[in-house]
MARTOR-163282 format. One record per residue: residue in one letter; chain; x, y, z of N, C-alpha, C in turn. Coordinates in Angstrom, 1 decimal, decimal comma, padded with zeros to 4 digits. Layout:
BEGIN
   code   unit     n.c1     n.c2     n.c3    ca.c1    ca.c2    ca.c3     c.c1     c.c2     c.c3
      A      A        X        Y        Z        X        Y        Z        X        Y        Z
...
//
This chain:
BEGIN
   code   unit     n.c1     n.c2     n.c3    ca.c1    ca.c2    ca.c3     c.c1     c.c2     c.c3
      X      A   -006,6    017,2    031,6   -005,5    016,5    032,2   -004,6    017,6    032,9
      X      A   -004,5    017,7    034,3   -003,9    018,3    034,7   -002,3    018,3    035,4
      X      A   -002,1    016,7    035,4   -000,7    016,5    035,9   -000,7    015,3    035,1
      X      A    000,6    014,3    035,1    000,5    013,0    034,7   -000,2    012,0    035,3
      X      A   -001,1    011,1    034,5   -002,2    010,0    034,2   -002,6    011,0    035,9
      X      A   -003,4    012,3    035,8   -004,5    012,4    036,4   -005,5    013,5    036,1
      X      A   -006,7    013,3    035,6   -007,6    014,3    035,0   -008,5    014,8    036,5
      X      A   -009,1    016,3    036,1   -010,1    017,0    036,8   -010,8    017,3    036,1
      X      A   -011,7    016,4    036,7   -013,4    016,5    036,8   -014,0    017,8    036,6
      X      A   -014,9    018,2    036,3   -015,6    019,6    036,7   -016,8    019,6    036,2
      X      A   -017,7    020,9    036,8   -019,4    020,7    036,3   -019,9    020,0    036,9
      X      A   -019,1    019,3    038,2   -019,7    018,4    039,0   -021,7    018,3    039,6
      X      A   -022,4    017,7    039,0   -023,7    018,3    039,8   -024,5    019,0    038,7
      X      A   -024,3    018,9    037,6   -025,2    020,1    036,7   -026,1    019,3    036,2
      X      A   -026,3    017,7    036,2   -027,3    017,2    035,3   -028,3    017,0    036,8
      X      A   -028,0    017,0    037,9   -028,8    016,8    038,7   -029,9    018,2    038,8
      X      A   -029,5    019,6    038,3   -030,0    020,5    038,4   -031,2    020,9    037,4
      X      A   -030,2    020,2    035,8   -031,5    020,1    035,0   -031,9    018,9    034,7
      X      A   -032,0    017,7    035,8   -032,9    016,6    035,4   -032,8    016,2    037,0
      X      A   -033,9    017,4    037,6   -034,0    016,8    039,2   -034,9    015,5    039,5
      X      A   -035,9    015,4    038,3   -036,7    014,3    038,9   -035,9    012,6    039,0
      X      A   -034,8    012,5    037,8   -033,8    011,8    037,2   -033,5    010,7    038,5
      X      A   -034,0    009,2    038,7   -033,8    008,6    040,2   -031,9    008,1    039,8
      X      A   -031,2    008,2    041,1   -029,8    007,8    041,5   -028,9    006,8    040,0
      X      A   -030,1    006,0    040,3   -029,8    004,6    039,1   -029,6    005,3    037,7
      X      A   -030,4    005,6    037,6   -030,6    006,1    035,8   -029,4    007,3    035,7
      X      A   -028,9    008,1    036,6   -028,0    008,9    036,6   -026,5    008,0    036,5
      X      A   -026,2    007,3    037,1   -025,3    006,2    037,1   -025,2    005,6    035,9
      X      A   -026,3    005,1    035,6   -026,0    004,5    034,2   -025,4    005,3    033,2
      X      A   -026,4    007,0    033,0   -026,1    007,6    031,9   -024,7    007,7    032,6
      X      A   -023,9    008,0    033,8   -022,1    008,3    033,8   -021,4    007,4    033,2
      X      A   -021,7    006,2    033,3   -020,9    004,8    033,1   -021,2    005,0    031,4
      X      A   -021,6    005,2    031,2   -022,1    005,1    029,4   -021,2    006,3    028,8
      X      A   -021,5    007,2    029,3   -020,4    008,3    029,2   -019,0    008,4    029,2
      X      A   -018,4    007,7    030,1   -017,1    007,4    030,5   -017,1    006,1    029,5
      X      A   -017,5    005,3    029,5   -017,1    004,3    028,2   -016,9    004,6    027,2
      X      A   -017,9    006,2    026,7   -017,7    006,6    025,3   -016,4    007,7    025,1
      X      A   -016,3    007,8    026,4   -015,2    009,0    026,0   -013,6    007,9    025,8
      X      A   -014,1    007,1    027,2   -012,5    005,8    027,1   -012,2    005,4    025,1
      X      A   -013,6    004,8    024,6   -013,6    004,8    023,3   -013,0    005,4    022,4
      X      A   -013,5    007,4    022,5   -013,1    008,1    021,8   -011,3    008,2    021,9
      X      A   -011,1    008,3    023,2   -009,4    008,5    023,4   -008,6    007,5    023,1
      X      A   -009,2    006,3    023,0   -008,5    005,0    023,1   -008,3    004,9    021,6
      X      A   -009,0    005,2    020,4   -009,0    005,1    019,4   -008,3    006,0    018,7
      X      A   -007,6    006,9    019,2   -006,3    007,6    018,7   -007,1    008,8    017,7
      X      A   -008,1    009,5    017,6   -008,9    010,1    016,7   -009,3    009,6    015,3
      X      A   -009,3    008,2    015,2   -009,9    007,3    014,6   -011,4    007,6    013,9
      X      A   -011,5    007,9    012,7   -012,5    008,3    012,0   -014,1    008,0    012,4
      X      A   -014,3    006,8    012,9   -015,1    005,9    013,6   -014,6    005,3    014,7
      X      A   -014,5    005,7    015,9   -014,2    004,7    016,9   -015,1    004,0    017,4
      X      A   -014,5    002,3    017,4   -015,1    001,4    018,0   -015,0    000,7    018,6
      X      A   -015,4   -000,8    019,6   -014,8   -001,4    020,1   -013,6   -001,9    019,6
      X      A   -013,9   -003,0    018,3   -012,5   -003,4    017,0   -011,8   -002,6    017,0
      X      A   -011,7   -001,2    016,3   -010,5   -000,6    016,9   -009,9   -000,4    018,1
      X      A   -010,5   -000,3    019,2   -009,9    000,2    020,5   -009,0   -001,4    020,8
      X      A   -009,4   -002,7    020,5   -008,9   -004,1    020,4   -007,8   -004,0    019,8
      X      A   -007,3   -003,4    019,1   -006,5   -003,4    018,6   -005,0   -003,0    019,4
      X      A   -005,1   -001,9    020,0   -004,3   -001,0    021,0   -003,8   -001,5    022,1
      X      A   -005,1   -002,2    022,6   -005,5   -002,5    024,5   -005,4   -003,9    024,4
      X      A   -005,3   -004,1    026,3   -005,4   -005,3    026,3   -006,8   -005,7    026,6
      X      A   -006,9   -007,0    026,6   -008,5   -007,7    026,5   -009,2   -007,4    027,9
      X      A   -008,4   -006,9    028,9   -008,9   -007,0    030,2   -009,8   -005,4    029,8
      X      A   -008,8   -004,4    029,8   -009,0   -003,2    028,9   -010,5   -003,1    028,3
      X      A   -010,6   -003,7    027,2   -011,7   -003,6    026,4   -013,0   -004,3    027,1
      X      A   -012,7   -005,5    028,2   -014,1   -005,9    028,5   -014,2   -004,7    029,7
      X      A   -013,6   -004,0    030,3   -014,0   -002,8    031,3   -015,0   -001,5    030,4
      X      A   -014,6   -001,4    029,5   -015,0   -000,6    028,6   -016,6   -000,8    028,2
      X      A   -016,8   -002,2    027,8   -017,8   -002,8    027,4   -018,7   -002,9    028,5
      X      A   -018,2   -002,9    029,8   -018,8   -003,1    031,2   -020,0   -001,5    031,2
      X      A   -018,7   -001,1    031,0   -019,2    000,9    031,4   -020,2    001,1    030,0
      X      A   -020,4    000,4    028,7   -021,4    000,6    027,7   -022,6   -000,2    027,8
      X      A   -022,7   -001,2    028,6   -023,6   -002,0    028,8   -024,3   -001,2    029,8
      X      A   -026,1   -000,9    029,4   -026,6    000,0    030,2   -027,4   -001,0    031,6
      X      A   -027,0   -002,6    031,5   -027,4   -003,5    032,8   -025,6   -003,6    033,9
      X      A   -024,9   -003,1    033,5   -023,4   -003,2    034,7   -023,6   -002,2    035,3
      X      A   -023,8   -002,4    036,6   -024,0   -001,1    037,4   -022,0   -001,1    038,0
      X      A   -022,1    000,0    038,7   -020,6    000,7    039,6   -019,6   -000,7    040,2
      X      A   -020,4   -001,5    041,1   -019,4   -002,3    041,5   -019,2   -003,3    040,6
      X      A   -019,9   -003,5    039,4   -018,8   -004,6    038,8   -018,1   -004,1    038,1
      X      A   -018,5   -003,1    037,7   -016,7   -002,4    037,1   -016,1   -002,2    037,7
      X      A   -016,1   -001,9    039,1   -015,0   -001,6    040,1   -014,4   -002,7    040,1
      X      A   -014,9   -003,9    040,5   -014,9   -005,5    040,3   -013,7   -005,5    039,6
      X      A   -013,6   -005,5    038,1   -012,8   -005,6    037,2   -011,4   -004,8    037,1
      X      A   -011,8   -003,4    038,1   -010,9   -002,6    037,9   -009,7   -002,9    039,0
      X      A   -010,0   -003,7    039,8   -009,7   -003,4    041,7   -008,0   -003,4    040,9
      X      A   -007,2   -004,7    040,3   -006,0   -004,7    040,5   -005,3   -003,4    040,2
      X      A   -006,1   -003,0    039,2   -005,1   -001,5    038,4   -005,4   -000,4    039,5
      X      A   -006,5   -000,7    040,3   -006,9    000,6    041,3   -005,5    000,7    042,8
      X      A   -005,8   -001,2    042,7   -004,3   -001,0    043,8   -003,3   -000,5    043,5
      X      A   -002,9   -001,1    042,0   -001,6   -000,4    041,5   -001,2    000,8    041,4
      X      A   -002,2    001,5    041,2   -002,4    002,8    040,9   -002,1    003,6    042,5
      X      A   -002,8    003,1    043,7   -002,7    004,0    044,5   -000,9    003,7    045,1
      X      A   -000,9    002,1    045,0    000,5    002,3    045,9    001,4    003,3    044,9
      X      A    000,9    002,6    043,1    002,2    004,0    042,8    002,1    005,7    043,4
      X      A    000,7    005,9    043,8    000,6    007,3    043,9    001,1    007,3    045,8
      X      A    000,8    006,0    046,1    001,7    006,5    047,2    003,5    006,4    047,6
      X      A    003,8    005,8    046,4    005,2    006,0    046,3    005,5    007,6    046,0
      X      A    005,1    007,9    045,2    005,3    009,0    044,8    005,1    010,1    046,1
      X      A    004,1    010,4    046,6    003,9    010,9    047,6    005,4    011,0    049,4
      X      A    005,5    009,4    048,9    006,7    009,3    050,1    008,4    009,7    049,6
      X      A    008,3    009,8    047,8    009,6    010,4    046,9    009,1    012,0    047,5
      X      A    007,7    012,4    047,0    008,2    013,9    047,3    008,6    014,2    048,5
      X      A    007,5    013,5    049,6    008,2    014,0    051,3    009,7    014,0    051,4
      X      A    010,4    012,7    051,0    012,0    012,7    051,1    012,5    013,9    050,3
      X      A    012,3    014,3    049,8    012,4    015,4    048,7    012,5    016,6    049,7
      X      A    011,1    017,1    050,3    011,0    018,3    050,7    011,9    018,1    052,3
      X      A    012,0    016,6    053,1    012,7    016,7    053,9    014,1    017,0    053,7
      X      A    015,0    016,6    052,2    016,3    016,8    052,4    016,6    018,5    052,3
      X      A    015,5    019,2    051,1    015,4    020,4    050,7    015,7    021,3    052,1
      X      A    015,1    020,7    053,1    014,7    021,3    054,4    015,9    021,3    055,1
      X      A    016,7    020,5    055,1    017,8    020,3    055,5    018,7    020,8    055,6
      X      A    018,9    020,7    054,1    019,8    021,4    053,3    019,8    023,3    053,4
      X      A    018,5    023,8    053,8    018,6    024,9    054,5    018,6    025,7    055,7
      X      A    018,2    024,5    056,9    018,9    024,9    057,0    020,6    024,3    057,7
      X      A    021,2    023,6    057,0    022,1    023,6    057,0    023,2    024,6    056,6
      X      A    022,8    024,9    055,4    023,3    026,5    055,1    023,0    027,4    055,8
      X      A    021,9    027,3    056,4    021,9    028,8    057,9    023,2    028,7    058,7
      X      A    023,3    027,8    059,1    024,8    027,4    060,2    025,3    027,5    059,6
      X      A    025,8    027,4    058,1    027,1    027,5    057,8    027,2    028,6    057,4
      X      A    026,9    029,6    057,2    026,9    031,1    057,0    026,6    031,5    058,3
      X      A    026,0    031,0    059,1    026,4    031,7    060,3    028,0    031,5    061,3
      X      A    028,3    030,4    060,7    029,5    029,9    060,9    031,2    030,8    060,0
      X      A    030,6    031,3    059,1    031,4    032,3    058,2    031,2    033,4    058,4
      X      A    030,3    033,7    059,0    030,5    035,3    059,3    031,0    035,9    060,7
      X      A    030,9    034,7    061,6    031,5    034,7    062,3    033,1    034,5    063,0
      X      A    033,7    033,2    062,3    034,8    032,6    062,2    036,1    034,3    061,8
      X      A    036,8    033,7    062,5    038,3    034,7    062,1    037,7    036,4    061,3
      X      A    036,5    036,9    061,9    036,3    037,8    061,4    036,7    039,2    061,9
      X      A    037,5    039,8    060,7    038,7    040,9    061,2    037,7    042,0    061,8
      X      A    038,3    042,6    063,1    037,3    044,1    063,8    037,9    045,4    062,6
      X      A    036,9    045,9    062,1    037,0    047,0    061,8    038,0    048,4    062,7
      X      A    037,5    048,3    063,9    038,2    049,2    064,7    038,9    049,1    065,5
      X      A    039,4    047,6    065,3    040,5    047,4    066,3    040,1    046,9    067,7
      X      A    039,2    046,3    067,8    038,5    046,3    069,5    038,9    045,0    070,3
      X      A    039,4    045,1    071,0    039,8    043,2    071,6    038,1    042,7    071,7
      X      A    037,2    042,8    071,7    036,0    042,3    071,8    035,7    041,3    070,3
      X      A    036,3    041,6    069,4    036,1    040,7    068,0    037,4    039,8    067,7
      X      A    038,1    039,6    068,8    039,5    038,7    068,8    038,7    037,2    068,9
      X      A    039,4    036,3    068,5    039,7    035,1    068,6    039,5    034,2    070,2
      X      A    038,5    035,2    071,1    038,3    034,3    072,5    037,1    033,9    073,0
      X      A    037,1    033,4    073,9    035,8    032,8    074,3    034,7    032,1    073,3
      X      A    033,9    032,8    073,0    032,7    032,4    072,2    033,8    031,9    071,0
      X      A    033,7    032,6    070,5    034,1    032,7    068,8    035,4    031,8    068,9
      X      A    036,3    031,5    070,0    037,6    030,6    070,0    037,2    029,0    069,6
      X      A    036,0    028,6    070,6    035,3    027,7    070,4    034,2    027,3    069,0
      X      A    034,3    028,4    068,9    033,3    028,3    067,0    034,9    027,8    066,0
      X      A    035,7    028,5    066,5    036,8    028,5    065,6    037,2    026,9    065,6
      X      A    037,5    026,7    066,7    038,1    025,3    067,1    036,6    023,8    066,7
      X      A    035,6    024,7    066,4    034,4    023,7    066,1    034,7    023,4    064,8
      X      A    034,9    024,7    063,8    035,5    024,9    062,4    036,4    023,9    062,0
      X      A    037,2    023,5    063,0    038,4    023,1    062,6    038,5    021,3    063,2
      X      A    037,2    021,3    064,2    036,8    020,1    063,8    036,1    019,2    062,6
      X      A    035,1    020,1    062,0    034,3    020,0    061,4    034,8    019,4    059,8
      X      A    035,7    020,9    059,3    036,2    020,3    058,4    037,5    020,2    058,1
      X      A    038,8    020,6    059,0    039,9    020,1    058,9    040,9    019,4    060,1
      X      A    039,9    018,1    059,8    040,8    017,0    060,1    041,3    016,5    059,3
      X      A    042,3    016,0    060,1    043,3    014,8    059,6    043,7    013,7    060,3
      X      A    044,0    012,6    059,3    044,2    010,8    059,6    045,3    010,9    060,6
      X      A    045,6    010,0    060,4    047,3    009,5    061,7    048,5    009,7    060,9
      X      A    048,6    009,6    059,9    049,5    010,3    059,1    049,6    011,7    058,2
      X      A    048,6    012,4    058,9    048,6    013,6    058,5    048,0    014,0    057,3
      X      A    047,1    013,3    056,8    046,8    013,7    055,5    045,2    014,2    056,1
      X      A    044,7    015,1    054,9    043,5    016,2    055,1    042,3    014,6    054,8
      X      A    041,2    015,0    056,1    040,3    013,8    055,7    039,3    014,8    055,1
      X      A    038,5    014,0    054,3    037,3    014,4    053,8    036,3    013,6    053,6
      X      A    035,5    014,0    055,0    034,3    013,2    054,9    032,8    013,6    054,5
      X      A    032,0    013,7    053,7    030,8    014,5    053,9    029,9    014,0    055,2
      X      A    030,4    012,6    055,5    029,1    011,7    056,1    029,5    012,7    057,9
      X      A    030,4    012,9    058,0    031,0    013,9    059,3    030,9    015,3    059,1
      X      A    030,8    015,7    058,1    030,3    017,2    057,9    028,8    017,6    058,4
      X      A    027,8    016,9    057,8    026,7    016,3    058,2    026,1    016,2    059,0
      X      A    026,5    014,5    059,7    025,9    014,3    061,1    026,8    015,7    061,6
      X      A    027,9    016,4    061,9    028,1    017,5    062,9    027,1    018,8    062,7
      X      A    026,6    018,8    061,6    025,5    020,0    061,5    024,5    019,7    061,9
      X      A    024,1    018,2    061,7    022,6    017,8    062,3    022,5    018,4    063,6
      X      A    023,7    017,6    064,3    023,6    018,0    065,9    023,9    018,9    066,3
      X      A    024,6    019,9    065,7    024,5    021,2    065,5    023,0    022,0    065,8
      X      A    022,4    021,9    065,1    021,3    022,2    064,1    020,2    022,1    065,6
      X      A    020,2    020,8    066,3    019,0    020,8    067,2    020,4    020,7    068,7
      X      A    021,0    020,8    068,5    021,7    020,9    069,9    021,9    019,8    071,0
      X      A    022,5    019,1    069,9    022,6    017,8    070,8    023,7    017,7    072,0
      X      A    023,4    017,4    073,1    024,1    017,5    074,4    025,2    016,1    073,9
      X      A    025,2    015,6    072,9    027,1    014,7    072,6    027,7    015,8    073,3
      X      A    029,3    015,3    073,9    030,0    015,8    074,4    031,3    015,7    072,8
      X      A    031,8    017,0    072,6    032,9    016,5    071,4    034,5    017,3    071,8
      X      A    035,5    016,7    071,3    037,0    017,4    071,8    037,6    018,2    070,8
      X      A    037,8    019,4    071,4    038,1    020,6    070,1    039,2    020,9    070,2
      X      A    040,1    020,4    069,5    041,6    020,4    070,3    042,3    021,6    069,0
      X      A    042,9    022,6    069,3    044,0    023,6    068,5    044,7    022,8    067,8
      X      A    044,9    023,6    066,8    046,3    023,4    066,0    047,1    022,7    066,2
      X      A    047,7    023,4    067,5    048,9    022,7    067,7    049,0    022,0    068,9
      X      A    048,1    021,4    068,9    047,3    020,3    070,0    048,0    020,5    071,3
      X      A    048,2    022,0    072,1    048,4    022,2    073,4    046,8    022,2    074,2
      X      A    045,6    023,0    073,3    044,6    022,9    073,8    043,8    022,0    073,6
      X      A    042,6    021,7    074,4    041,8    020,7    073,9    040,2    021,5    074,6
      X      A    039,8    021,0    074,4    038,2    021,7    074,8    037,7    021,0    075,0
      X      A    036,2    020,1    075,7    035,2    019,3    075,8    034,0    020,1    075,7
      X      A    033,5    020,1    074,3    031,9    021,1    074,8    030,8    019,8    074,1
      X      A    029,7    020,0    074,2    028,8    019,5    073,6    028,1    020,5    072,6
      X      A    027,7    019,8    071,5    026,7    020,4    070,5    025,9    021,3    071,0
      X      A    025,7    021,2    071,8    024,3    022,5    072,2    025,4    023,8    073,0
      X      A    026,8    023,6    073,7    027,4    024,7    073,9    028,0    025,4    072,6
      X      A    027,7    024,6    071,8    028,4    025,0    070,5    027,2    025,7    069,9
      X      A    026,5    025,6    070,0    025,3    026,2    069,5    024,5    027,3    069,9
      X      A    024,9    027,5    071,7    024,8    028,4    072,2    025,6    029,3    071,8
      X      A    027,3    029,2    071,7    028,1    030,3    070,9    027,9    030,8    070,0
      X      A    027,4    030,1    069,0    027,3    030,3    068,0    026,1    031,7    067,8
      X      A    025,0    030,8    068,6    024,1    032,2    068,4    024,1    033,5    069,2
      X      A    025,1    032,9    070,1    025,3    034,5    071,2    026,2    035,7    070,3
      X      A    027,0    034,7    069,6    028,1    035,7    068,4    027,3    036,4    067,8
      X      A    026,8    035,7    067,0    026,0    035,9    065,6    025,0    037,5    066,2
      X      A    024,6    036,8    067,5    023,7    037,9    067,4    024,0    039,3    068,1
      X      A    025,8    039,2    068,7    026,3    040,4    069,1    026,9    041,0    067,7
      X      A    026,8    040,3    066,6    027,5    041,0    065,4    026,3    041,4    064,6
      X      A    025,0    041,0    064,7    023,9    041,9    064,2    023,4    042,7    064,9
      X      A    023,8    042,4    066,4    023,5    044,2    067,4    024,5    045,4    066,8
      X      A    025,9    044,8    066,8    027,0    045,7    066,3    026,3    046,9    064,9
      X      A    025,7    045,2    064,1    025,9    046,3    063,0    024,5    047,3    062,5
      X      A    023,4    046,7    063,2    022,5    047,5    063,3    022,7    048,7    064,4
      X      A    023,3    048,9    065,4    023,6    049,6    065,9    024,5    051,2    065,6
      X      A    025,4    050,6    064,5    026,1    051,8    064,2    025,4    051,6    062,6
      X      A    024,4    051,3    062,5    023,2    052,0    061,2    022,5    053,0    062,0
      X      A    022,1    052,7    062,9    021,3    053,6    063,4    022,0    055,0    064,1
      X      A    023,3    054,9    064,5    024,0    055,7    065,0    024,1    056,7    063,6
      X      A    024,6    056,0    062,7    024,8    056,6    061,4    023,8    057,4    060,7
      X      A    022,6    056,7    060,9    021,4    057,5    060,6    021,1    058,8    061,3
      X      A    021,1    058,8    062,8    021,0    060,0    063,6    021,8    061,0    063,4
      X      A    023,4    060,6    062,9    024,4    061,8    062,7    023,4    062,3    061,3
      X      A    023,0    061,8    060,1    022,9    062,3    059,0    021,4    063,0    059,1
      X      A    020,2    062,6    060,5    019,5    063,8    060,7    019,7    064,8    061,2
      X      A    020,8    064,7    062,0    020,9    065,7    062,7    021,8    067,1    061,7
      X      A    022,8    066,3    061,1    023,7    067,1    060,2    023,0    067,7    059,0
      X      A    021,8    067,0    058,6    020,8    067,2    057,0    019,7    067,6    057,1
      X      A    019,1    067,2    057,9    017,3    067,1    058,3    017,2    068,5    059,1
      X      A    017,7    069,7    059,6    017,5    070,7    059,8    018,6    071,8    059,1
      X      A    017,8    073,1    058,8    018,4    074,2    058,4    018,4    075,3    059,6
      X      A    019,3    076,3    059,8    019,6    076,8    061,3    018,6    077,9    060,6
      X      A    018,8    079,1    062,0    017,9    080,1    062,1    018,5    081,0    061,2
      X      A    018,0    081,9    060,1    019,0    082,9    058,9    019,0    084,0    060,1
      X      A    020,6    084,5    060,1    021,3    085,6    061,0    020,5    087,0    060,4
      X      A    020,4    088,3    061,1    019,9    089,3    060,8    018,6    089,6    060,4
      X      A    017,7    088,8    061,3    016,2    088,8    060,9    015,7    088,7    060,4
      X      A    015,8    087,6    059,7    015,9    086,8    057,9    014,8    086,1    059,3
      X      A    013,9    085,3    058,3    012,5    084,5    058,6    013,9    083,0    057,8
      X      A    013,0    082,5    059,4    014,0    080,8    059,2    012,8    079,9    058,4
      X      A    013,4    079,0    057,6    012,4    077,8    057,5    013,1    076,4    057,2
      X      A    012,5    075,5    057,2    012,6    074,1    057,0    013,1    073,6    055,7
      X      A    013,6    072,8    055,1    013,7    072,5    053,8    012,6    071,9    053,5
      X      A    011,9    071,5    052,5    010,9    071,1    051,8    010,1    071,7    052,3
      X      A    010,1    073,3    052,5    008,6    074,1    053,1    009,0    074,9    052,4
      X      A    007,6    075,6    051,6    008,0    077,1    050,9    007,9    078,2    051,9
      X      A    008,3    079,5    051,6    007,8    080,1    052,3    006,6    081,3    051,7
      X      A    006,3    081,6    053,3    004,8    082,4    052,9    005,1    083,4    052,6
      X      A    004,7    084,6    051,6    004,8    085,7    051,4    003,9    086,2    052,0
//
């Protein structure tokens, strides 16, 4: 039993190897005979003797004449299928319910990250102070409009001024976020002198034009940083007064 109500099979094919003459039929029979005695053995709870009467006991009557189908060496495959069909339907729509629970599952999972992509990309961007003072990391253009998106997104408020909180608008604004939907939306400041008209996909465009002038930045002065520390580390100069120069991590030759 490998997951719940479903077993794997295995050894598939081995009686056909040592009983090749064995015709289709008689191989069928001995499965069906097999599978009735094991249904028996399980069904009877490790019951000292299991038998039909006991297993009657447990089960229902439909139950036990399937059972008796698959011991009977004259019921071939389709009349037990016969008997079985309603529990086989039931069985697949539940396994296809289940199948349409996981999909919803892995669609919201999916969502959900990346929705958190934007929003961390939305935080590292937003009101983020320049280390060195540069008008280039101020509050304009790109990033004014990420700000003023921010402040659509999650701080609005009703007609009387109170903080709304919607998730169902947090959401749909990330979805269309998310694939760049051409809606047109109004980004209006603070102190509602300005107003903006962009669509989801200009918003989207900022977003990644920022993001990705702030991972040029900062991989750029890694690398800057790295060259100062070979150049300052990674060589030893020539020894003054005719001293034999060498490398660090080289011995020298005598």
């Amino acid at each position: 039993m490998t997951e719940r109500n479903c077993f794997r099979i295995g050894s598939v094919g081995v009686m056909d190897i040592l009983e090749p003459h064995s015709t289709n039929q008689d191989l069928q029979a001995k499965d069906l005979y097999q599978l009735g005695s094991l249904l028996v053995v399980l069904g009877c709870r490790g019951a000292v003797f299991p038998d039909i009467k006991t297993l009657a006991v447990h089960y229902s009557e439909k139950f036990v004449k399937v059972v008796q189908l698959l011991l009977s060496a004259q019921s071939p495959a389709s009349v037990v299928l016969e008997q079985c069909t309603a529990q086989i339907v039931k069985t697949l729509n539940s396994s296809l319910s289940t199948c349409d629970t996981y999909y919803n599952d892995l669609r919201k999972e999916y969502a959900n990250g990346r929705y958190m992509r934007l929003l961390t990309k939305l935080a590292f961007v937003n009101e983020r102070p320049d280390e060195k003072g540069g008008y280039s990391w101020s509050d304009t253009g790109d990033r004014y409009i990420l700000r003023l998106f921010r402040d659509f997104v999650f701080h609005q408020k009703d007609e009387e001024g109170r903080a709304v909180v919607d998730f169902g608008h947090v959401i749909d604004s990330l979805a269309k976020l998310d694939v760049g939907d051409p809606e047109t939306i109004p980004l209006c400041s603070p102190d509602g002198k300005t107003v903006l008209v962009c669509s989801y996909g200009d918003v989207r465009r900022c977003l990644e034009n920022v993001y990705s002038e702030l991972m040029a930045a900062r991989f750029g002065e890694r690398r800057m940083n790295a060259s100062q520390f070979v150049v300052g580390q990674g060589m030893s100069p020539m020894s003054s007064g005719g001293g034999i120069g060498f490398m660090p991590g080289k011995k020298e030759r005598m």
